[in-house]
C-alpha positions as CSV (number, residue, x, y, z in Angstrom):
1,X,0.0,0.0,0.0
2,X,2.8,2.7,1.0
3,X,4.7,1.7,-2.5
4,X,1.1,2.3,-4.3
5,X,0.5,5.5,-2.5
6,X,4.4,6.6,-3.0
7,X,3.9,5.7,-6.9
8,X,0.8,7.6,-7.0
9,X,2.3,10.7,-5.4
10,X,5.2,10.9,-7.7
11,X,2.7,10.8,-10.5
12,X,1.0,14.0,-9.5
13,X,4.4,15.7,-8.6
14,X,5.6,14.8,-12.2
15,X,1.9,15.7,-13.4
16,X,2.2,19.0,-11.4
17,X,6.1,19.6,-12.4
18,X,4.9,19.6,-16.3
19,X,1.8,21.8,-15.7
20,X,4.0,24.5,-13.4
21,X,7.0,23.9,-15.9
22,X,9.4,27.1,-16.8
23,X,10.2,25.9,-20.1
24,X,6.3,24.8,-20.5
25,X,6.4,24.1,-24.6
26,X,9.3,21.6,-23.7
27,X,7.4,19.8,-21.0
28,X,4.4,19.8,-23.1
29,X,6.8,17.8,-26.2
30,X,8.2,15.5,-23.5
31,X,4.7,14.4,-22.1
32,X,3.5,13.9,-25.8
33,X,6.5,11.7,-26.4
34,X,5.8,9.9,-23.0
35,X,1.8,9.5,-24.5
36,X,2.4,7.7,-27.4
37,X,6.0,5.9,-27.1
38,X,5.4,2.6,-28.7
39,X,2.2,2.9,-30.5
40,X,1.4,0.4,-32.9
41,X,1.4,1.6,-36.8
42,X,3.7,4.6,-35.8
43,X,7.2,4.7,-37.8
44,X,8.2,8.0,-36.4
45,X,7.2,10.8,-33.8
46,X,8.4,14.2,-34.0
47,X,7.8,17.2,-31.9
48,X,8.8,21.2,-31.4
49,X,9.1,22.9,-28.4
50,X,7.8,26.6,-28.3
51,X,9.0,28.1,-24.8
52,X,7.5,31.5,-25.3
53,X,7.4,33.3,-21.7
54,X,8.4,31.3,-18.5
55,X,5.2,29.0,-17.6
56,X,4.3,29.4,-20.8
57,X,4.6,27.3,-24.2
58,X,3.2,25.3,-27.2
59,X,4.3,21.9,-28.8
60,X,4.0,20.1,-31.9
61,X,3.5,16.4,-32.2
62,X,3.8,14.4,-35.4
63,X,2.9,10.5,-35.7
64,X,4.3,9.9,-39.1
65,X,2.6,6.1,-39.3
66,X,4.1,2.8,-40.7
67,X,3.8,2.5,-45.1
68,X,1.0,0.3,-45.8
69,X,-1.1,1.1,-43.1
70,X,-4.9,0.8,-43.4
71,X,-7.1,3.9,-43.9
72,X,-9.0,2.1,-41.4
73,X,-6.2,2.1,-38.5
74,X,-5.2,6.0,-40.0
75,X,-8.8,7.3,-38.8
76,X,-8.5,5.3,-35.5
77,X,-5.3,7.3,-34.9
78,X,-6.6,10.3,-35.5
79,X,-9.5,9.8,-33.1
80,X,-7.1,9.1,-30.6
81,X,-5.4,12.0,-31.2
82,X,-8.1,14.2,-31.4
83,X,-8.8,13.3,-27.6
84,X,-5.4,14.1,-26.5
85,X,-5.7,17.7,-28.0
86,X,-9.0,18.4,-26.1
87,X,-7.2,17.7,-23.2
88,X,-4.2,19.5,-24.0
89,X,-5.1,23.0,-25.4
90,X,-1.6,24.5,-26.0
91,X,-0.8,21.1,-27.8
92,X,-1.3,20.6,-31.5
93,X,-1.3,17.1,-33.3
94,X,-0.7,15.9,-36.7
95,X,-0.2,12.7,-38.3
96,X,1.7,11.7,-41.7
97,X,0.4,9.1,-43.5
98,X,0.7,8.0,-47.4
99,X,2.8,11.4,-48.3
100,X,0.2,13.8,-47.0
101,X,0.1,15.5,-43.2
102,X,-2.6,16.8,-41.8
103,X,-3.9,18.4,-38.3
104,X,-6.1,16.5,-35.6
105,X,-8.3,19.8,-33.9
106,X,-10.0,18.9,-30.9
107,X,-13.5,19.5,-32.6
108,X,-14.9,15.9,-34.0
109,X,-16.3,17.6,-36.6
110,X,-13.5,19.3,-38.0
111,X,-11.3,16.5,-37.7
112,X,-14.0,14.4,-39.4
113,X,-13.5,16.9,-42.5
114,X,-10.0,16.7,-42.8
115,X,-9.7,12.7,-42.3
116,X,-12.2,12.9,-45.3
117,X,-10.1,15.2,-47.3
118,X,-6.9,12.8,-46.4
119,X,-8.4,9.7,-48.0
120,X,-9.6,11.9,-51.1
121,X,-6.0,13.4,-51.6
122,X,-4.4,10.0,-50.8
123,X,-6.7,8.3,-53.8
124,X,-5.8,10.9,-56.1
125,X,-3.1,10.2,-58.8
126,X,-2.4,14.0,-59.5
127,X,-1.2,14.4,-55.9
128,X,2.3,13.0,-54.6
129,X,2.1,15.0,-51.0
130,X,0.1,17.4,-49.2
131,X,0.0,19.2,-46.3
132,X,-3.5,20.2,-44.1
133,X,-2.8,22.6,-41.2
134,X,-5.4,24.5,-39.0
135,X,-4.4,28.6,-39.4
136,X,-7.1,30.6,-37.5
137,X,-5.8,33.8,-37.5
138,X,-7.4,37.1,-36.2
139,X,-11.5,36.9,-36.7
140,X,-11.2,33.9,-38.8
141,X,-11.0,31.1,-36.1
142,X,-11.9,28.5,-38.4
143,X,-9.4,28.8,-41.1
144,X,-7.2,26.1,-43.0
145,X,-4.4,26.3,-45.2
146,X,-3.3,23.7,-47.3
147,X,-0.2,23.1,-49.6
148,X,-0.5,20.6,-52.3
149,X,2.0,19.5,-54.8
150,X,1.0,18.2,-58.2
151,X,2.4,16.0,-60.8
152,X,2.3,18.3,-63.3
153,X,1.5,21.8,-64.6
154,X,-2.3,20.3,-65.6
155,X,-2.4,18.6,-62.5
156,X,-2.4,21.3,-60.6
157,X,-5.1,23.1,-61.9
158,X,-7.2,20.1,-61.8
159,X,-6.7,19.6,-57.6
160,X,-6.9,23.2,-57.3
161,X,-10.5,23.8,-59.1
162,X,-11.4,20.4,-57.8
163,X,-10.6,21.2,-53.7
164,X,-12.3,24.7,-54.1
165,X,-15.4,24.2,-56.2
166,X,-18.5,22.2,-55.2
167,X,-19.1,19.0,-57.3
168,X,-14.9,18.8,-57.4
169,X,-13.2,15.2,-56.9
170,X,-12.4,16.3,-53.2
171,X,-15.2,18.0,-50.6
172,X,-14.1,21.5,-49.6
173,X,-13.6,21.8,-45.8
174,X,-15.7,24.2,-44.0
175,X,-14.2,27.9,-43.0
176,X,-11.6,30.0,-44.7
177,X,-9.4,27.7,-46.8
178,X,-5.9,29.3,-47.9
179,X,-5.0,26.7,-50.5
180,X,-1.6,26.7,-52.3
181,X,-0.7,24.5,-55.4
182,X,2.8,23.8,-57.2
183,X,3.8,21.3,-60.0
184,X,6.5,21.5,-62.0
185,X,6.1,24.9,-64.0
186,X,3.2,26.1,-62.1
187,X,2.2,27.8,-58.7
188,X,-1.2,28.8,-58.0
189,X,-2.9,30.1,-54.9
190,X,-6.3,31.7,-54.0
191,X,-6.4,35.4,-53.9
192,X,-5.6,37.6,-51.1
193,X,-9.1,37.0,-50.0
194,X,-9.0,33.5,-49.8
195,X,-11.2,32.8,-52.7
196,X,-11.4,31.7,-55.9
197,X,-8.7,33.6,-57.9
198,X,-11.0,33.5,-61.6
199,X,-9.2,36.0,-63.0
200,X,-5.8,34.8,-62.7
201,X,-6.5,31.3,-63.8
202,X,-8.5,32.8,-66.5
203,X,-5.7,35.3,-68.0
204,X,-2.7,31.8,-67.7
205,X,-5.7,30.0,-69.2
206,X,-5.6,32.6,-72.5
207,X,-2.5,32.5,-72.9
208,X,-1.7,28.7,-72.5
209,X,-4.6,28.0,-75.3
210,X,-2.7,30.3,-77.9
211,X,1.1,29.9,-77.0
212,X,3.7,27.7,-75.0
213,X,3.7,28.3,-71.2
214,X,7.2,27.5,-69.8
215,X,6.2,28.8,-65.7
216,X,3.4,30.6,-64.1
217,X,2.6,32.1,-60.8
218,X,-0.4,33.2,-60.0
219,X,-0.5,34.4,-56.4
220,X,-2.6,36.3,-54.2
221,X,-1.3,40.2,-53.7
222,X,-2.5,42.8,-51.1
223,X,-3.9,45.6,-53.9
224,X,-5.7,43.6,-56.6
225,X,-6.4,40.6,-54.7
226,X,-4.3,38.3,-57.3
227,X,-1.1,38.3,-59.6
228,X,-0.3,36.5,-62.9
229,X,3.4,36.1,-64.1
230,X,3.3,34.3,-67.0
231,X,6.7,32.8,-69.0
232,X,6.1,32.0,-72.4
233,X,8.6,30.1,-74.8
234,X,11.1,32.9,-76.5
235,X,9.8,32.0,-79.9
236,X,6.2,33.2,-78.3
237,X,4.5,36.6,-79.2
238,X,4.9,38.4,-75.9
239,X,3.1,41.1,-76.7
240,X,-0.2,38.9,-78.8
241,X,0.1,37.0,-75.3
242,X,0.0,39.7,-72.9
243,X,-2.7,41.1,-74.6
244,X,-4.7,37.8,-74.4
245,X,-3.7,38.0,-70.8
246,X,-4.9,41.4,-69.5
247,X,-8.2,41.2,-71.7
248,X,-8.8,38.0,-69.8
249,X,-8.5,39.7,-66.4
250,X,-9.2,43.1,-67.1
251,X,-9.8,44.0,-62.8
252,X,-6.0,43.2,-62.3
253,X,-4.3,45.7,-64.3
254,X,-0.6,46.1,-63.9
255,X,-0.4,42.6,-61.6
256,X,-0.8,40.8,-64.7
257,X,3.0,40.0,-65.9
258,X,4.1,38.0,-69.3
259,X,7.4,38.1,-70.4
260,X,9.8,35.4,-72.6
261,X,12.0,32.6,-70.6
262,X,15.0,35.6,-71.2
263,X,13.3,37.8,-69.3
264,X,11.7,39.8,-72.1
């Protein structure tokens, strides 16, 4: 009994030690590590330690599971982990798992949208990783941003239209969605309002129908919401194309760019 009781004292000390802790983010890592040391299906476990002011701190933890493993046992993890971020509020958990990561939020709900998204992406042969992070940032509590990279330059416009518009291959997750793009030759974004950037993808859309594309960006930008640089092949009309460009998105003015591969 005295061994039981001494053992159950020196659990809330350690318990009490972590909560109190001066370098909190790292005793927040160390107890995630503690948590899930030797779960089945997980290769891998990574963590950050944000000690921000003394008692205070965040931490990362990453299960990065085993190849091969089931969709089945993926979801079971992330249940699991969803239930260890409601307890642990300055704690954020993520799991890798077939090439693409993505962010367990202590909401069912949520996390029942981005599990859904994560078996989409994973079945989708234009994708070869991803990444699905929650971003609230100031009014916009639920917020997601979400990197993608693409096969190709076509592929990319096809996950892009088909994560942001309803009917698309993958279900668009509820909130703000800051969603990010890249292939080889092509980077595209939603505008600085975290929409639909139609005007962008409409001017690279001109110009790719009449000449050879080499590299595009179209990003978002603080003043007209969205930017095109377009690079077409030297032996490309720059001027026919920027033309066919700017009459495609008239509202963006001067953020619409195309120039040759030499920089002309």
């Amino acid at each position: 009994m005295r061994r039981s009781l001494r053992s159950t004292l020196s659990a809330l000390v350690r318990a009490a030690l972590r909560r109190c802790a001066v370098d909190k983010g790292s005793a927040l890592a160390a107890s995630f590590e503690e948590s899930w040391a030797g779960t089945p299906d997980v290769a891998e476990m990574r963590t950050t330690r944000n000690n921000t002011l003394p008692f205070l701190g965040t931490s990362t933890g990453t299960l990065t599971v085993d190849e091969g493993t089931s969709a089945e046992r993926v979801a079971q993890l992330a249940s699991e982990l969803r239930k260890y971020v409601a307890r642990h509020d300055k704690v954020t958990g993520r799991i890798t798992a077939n090439n693409i990561t993505f962010t367990v939020v202590a909401d069912e709900g949520r996390t029942g949208e981005v599990l859904a998204l994560w078996r989409s992406l994973t079945a989708d042969d234009q994708v070869k990783r991803a990444d699905i992070h929650d971003a609230p940032w100031r009014e916009a509590t639920v917020r997601w941003r979400i990197e993608v990279t693409a096969v190709d330059a076509s592929g990319v416009l096809t996950v892009f239209k088909d994560m942001l518009t309803e009917g698309g291959r993958h279900r668009p997750l509820t909130g703000v969605t800051v969603l990010r793009v890249t292939g080889p030759g092509l980077f595209v974004e939603t505008d600085f309002h975290d929409v639909f950037p139609a005007e962008a993808i409409a001017a690279y859309g001109a110009v790719l129908a009449q000449h050879s594309v080499t590299g595009a960006a179209l990003r978002r930008d603080a003043v007209s919401g969205s930017a095109a640089t377009i690079v077409v092949a030297d032996s490309a009309d720059v001027v026919h194309a920027g033309e066919l460009a700017r009459s495609a998105a008239p509202n963006l003015g001067a953020a619409v760019e195309v120039r040759g591969s030499t920089g002309t």
